[in-house]
N, C-alpha and C positions, 0 to 999 in steps of 0.2 A: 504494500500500500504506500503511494505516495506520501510523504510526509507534510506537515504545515507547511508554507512556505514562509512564513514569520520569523521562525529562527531554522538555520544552517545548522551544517554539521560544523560550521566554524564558530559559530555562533559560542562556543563553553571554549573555546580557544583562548579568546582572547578578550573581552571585559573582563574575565575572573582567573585565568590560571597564568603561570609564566609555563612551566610545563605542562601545563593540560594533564589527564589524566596519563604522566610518564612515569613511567615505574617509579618504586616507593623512592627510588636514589635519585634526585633534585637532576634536571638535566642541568645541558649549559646553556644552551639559551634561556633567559630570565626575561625574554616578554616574546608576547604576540599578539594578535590579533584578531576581532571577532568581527565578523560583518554582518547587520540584521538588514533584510528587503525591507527599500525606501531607498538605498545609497548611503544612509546613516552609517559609519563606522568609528568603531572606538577603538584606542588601543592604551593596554594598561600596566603596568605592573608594581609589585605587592608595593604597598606602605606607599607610592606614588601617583594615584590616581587623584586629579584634581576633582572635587566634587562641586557640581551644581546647584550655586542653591539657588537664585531665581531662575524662571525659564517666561521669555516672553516670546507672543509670537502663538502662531500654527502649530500644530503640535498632533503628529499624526501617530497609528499605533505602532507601528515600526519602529517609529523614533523612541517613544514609550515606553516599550519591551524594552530597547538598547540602553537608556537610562535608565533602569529601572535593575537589569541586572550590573549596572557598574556600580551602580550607592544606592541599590534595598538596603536597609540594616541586616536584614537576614540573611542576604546573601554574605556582605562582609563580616558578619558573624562566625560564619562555614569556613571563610578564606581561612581566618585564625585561626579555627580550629585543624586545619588542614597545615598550619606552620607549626600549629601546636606539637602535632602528629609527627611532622616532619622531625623537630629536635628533639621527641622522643625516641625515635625510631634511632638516630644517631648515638642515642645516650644508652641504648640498649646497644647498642653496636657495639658500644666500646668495652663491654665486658669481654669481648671476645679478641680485643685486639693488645699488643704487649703496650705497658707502663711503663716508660721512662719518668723516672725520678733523681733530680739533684738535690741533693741536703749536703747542709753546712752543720758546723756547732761549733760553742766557742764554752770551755767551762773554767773554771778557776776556784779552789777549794783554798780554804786559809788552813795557813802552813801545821799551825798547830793541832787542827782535826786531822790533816791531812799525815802527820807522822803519829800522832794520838800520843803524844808528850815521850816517845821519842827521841833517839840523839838525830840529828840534821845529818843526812846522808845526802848521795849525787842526785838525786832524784828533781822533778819538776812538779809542784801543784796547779799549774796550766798547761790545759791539754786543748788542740782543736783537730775537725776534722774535716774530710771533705768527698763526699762517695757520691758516685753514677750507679744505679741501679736498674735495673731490668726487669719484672716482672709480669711472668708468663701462666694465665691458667691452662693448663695442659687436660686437666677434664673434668667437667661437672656435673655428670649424670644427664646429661643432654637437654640442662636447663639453661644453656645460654643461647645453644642455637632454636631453641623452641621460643626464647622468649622473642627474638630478631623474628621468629618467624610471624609469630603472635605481634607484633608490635607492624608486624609490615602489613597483614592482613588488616589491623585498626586502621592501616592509612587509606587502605584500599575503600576498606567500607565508605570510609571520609568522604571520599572522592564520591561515593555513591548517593553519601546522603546529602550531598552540592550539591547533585545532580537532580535528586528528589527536592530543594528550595528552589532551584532554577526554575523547574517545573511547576511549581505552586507561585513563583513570582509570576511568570509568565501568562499563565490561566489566571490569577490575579489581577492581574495587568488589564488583561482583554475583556476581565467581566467589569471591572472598574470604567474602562474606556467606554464599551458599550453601554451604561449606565450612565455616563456623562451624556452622551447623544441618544438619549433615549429619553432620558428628563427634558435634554432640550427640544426632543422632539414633543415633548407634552407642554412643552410651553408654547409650543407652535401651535398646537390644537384647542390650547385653553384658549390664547390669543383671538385663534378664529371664533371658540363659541361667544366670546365678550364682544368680539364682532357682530355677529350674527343677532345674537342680543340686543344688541344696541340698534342694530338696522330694524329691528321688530319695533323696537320703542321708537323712534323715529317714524315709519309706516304708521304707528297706531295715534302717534299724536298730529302727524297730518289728519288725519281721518277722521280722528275726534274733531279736529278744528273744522273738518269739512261735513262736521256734523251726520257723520254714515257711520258710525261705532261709538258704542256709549264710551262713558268714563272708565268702565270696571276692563275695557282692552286697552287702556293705557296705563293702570293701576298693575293689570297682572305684568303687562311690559318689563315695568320697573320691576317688579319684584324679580321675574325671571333676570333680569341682568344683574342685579343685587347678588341672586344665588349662585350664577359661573363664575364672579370675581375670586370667591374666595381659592375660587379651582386654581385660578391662574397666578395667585401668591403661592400658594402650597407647590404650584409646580416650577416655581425662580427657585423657591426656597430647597428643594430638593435639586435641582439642576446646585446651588452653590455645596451643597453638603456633597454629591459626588465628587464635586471638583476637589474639593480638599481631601477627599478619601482619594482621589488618586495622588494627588500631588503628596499625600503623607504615604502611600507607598514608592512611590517614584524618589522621595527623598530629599523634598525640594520644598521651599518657606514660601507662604505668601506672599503678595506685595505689603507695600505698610499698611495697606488700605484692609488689611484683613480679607483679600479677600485674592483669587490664583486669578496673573495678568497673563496666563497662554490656553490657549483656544484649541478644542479638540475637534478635528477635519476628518472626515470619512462617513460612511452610510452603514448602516445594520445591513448587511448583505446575509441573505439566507444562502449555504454553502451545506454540502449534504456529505458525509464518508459512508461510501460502497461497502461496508464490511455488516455483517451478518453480527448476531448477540453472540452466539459461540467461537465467530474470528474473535471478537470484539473481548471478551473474557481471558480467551487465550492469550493475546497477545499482553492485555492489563497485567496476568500470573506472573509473565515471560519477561517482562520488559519493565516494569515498576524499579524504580533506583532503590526504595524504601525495602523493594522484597530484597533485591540484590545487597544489598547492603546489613540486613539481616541475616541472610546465607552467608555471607563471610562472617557475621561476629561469630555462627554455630561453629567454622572453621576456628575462628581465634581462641575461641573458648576448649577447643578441641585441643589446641598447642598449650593451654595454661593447663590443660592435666597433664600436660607431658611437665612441664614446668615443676607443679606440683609432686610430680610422683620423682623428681629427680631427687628428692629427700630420702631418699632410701638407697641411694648410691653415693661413694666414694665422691669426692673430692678433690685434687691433684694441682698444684704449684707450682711452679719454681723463678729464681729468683738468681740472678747475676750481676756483677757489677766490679766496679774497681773503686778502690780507697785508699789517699793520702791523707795520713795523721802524724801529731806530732809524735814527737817518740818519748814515751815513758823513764827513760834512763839517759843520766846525764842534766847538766843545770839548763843546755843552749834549748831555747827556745823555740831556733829557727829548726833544728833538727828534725827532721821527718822520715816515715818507711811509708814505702806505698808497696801495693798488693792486689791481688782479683779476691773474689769473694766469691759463692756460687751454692746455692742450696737447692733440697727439693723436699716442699712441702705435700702432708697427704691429711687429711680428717675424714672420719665416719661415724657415724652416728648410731652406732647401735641399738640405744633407744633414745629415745627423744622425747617420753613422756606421750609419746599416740600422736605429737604436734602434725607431724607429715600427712597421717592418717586423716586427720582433719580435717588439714589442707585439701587433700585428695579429697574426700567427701564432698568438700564446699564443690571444687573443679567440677564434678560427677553432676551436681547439682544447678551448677549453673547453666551445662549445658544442657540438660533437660527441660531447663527455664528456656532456654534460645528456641530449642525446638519447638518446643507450645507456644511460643510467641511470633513464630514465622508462621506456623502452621493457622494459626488464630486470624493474622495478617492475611495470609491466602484466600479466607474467607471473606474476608473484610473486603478484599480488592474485587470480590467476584461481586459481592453484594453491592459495592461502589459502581462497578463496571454498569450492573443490571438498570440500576437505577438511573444513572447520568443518559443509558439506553432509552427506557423507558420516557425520560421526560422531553428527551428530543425527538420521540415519533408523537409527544401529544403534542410537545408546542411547534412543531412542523406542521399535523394536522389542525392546529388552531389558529395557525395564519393563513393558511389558503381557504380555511374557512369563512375568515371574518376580511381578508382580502376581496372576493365577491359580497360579502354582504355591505362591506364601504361602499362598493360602486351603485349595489342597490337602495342605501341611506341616501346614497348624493342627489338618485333619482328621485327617492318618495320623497325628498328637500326641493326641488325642483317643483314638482308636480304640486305640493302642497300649496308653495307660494305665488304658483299659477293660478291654483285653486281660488287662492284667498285674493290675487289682486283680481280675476273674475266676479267676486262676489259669490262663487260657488261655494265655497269652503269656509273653514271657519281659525281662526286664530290658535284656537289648542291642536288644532292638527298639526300647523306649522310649528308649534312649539314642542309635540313631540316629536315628529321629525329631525328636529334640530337635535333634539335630546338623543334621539334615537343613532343619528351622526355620530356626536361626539364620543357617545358610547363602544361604538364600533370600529370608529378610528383609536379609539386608546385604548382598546382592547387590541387589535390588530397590531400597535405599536410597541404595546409590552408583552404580547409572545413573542413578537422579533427579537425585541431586545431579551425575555426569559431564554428562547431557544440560542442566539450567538450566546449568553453566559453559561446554558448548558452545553453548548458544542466547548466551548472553553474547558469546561468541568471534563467532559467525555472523552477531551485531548491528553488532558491532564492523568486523567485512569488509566488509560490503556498505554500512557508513555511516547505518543506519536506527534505531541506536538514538537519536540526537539530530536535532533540527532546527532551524537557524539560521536568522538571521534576516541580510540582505545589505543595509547602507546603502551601498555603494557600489557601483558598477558592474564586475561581473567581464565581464571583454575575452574569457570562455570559456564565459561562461555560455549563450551560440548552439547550440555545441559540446555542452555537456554535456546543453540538453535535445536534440538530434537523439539522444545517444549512446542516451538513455532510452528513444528509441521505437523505433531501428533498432537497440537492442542493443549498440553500438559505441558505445567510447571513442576521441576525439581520438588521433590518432597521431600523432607530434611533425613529420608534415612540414603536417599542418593548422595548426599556429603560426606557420607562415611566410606561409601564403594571405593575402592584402592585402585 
């Protein structure tokens, strides 16, 4: 299935990663770049992205998306989290790599403890020293390459669950957009019925003056125009509250005037995706950043029992170096012996008081926590899928509905007010008419606008509104395309398969 065209596959490139998803070891290039459809292009990297805070002007969804994933809060929340990761990943690393250490020391004992009253022999009470040391762990029950492993899986997930905020800004983004042009369009409809109103009141007080209609069709006049106003404040007042609900996702201040100086340009275009409820679930299982991301922690968790169980094995050291010191014998000071040094350490734990065992329990435990928590999720996305399904064939079915019944409102508006400047008709016909209009036109206007923020939502499920790009090797990705063409998502006991 073709993808959104909103966001690329370049699109996670470059507003948010300098490596994009590359392997858990930092590349070398440290920026790139993302291009969102419009021509809009940003390019950023970490700790340097200048952020937007007024936006004047036009302001289309393109552009919106694109600001919106350089300074969401949420998104730069994930970035950190993902540095966080990163200089974890390097601090677990270093258990596994050799420790160079230089120490110094300088000591000086008084003479008299120093011989403990004593006759005064050739000796020195100031000593210093000066050692290079080496140390090497040589084996630890295979809890340090579990933990590298473990700690590189959390970065992986990281990256997973960027990808799962990307995707909630972006569906975010588009339901917020269309909600700005949707109120605006309800202020266009109130508009007209204050219009139309007012053309009634107008008609009815010529007519009274030309003495062909009592008082009582100038009287209901007004009151009918009294009653749409309120429509048409309620609908500015909601058009300013979307705008500030996007611009406080987008990440950007009002003007001083309290109130957003950029204008949002485009139509509710109804746009329909070709996939059936069981494509449609399938790919939600398969392709969710939140599932994937989940299935690695069952992995991570998987390595912190290896971690844990390495408490029941040995231990192993060792340690090298060289040392210049002063020399012990003799008054001169400057006198020194130098020498290599070289040990090998080992510790086991015989017992430990059950601590290991517990450890291991919690580990046991946890993973069976991941498991019913993925598995739980699974259901979740299916039941997400179902429904975001469901409410884009009612609110598709309830615009082509009320799209012919607008045309036939505009008629029986027409006819009515033919009606009544004939003298055939009567004044409450044209007034429900009118009623009957505006009913139909903002009914028709906010399925459009409901159905694009559930097509949003429905992008969002099944994972199709973006598409990334994998520098590194997902350990699921076997998985996830079998899930693609047999329908099936990995079940958390396919993590364990060797």
């Amino acid at each position: 299935m073709k993808p959104h065209p909103l966001v690329t596959c370049a699109l996670f490139c470059g507003a948010v990663l300098p490596s994009t998803i590359a392997a858990p070891e930092p590349a070398g290039s440290a920026q790139s770049k993302a291009s969102v459809q419009g021509g809009a292009t940003l390019s950023s990297e970490f700790g340097t992205a200048v952020r937007v805070r007024q936006l004047t002007g036009q302001l289309t969804l393109a552009e919106a998306v694109n600001l919106a994933l350089r300074q969401n809060p949420d998104v730069l929340r994930a970035l950190r989290e993902i540095e966080r990761a990163r200089g974890r990943v390097i601090e677990v690393r270093a258990q596994a790599l050799p420790h160079l250490a230089l120490s110094s020391g300088y000591d000086q004992i008084d003479m008299k403890l120093f011989l403990g009253g004593a006759q005064r022999i050739a000796t020195q009470n100031k000593s210093w020293s000066i050692s290079l040391e080496v140390r090497q762990v040589l084996y630890s029950g295979g809890k340090i390459s579990a933990s590298i492993e473990a700690e590189r899986l959390s970065s992986d997930a990281l990256y997973y669950s960027l990808r799962d905020t990307l995707d909630k800004v972006v569906s975010q983004v588009r339901q917020q957009f269309s909600s700005v042009l949707a109120t605006r369009g309800l202020i266009g409809v109130a508009e007209e019925s204050v219009e139309l109103a007012a053309q009634q009141l107008r008609d009815a007080t010529n007519r009274f003056e030309a003495g062909t209609v009592p008082r009582f069709n100038v009287l209901r006049a007004e009151v009918e125009l009294a009653s749409v106003k309120p429509g048409l404040i309620r609908a500015k007042n909601d058009y300013l509250i979307s705008q500030l609900q996007l611009a406080k996702t987008l990440g950007i201040n009002a003007s001083p005037d309290g109130k957003p100086s950029f204008e949002c340009v485009g139509e509710l275009q109804i746009s329909y995706r070709p996939m059936s409820l069981v494509d449609s679930i399938s790919l939600g299982r398969a392709r969710r950043p939140s599932l994937k991301a989940q299935r690695q922690q069952i992995l991570v968790e998987r390595q912190r029992l290896t971690v844990a169980r390495a408490g029941y094995k040995p231990q192993v050291s060792a340690d090298v170096g060289y040392r210049r010191s002063s020399s012990n014998v003799g008054l001169d000071f400057s006198d020194a012996v130098t020498g290599y040094f070289l040990g090998l350490r080992g510790s086991w734990n015989i017992f430990d008081g059950l601590e290991t065992n517990g450890q291991v329990a919690q580990a046991k435990a946890k993973i069976e926590s991941a498991i019913v928590t993925y598995e739980e999720s699974l259901q979740s996305v299916e039941l997400e899928v179902q429904k975001t399904f469901a409410d884009l064939q009612q609110y598709r079915e309830t615009v082509e509905s009320q799209q012919k019944n607008v045309e036939q409102a505009r008629e029986a508006l027409r006819l009515s007010q033919e009606r009544l400047g004939a003298g055939a008709g009567t004044q409450l016909e044209v007034l429900d008419a009118r009623v009957a209009l505006t009913r139909a036109r903002t009914i028709e206007l906010q399925a459009r606008a409901d159905y694009v923020r559930s097509l949003a939502d429905f992008d969002r499920a099944t994972a199709t509104d973006t598409v990334y790009v994998e520098l590194f090797k997902d350990p699921l990705a076997a998985l996830e395309k079998k899930a693609l063409h047999k329908g099936k998502a990995p079940s958390a006991a396919d993590l364990f398969k060797p």
